[in-house]
N, C-alpha and C positions, 0 to 999 in steps of 0.2 A: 225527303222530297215533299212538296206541297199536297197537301189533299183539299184539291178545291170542290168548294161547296156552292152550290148556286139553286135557288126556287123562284118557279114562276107558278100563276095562274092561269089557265087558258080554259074559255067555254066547253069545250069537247067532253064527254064523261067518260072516266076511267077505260073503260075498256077501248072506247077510239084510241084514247090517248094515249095507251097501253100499246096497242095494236102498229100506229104511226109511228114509237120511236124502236118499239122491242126489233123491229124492221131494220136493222143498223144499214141497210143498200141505201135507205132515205137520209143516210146524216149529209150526204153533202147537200142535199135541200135546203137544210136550216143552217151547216155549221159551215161560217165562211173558211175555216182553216180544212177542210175536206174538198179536194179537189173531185174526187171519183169515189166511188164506193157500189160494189155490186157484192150480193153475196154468191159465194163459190158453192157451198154445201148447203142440203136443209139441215133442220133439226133431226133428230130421232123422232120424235111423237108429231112434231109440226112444221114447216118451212123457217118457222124463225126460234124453234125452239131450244134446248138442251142440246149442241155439237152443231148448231148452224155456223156457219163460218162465213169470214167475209174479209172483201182485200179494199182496203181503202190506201189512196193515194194521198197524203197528207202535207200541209204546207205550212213550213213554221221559221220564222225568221228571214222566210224569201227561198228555202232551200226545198225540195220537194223529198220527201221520202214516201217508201211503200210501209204500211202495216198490216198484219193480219190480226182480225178479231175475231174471239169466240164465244157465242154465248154459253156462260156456265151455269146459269139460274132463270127458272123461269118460271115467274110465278104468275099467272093474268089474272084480274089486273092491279096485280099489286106490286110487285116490281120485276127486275130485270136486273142481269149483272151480266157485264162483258168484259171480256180479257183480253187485250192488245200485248202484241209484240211489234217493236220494229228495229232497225239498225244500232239506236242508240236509245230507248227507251221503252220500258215495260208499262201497261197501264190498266186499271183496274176501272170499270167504270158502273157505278152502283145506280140503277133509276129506281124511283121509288114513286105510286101512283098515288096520292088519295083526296076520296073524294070529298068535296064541297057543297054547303049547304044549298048553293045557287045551283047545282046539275054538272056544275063544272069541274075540273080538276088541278091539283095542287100537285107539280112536277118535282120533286127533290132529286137533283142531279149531284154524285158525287166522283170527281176522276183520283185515284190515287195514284200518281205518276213519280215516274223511279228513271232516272238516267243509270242506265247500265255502262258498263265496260270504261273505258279510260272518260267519257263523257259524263262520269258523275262528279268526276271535279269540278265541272260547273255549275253543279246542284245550287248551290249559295246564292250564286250570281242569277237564276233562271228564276224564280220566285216571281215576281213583278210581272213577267211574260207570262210565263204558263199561268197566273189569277187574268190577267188579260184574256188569254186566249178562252180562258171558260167563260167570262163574262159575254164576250161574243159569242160564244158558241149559245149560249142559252137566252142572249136577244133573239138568234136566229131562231131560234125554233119559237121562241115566243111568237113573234112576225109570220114564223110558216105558219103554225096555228091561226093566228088571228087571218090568214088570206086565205082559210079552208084548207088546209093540208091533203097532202095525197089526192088534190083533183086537176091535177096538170099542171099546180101555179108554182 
């Protein structure tokens, strides 16, 4: 399956920007294919850290499923790695934070997504979508960033 790769720049430094996405309750803010997303569990050491969990509502091709994600790495503010499960797809989602000469920060987003069960037969055919859906997912949060993230916008 695809491992989609996307980077943007946003003014915020490292640790904001570390802080606004390791938060996974905040993806349906920036990522149009997240309908809902609250997280269920904290971390062990912090709210968003190592065994935080979170149940996002996801929308893809028009059809709506639920996912649960968990963070299994957590490093601030350097990256971040979360682990999704849902009905028909496993996904692996790697952030990576670094900082830039101007104060601001440099987002490396990577999802590695896996159709499970009788639904990887479509694998071949979902490539084109799934680079789609990350390409918008990572305007979105470029845009939430650029409109202040996390102050009600």
């Amino acid at each position: 399956m695809p491992v989609l790769r996307e980077s943007i720049e946003v003014e915020q430094d490292p640790r904001e920007a570390f802080d606004a996405v390791a938060d996974f309750s905040s993806s349906h803010r920036w990522d149009p294919g997240v309908v809902s997303a609250r997280r269920v569990r904290d971390g062990h050491d912090s709210p968003t850290g190592v065994g935080a969990e979170y149940r996002l509502t996801v929308t893809f091709r028009g059809r709506e499923s639920e996912m649960t994600y968990r963070t299994v790495r957590y490093e601030p503010p350097v990256a971040v790695v979360l682990e999704g499960v849902g009905p028909r797809i496993a996904a692996t989602d790697t952030i990576r934070f670094e900082p830039l000469d101007s104060g601001g920060t440099r987002v490396d987003y990577m999802a590695d997504l896996r159709l499970t069960g009788a639904a990887r037969i479509a694998e071949p055919f979902m490539r084109g979508a799934f680079r789609a859906m990350g390409s918008r997912a990572l305007a979105g949060m470029h845009a939430w960033f650029a409109r202040g993230r996390g102050q009600g916008r």
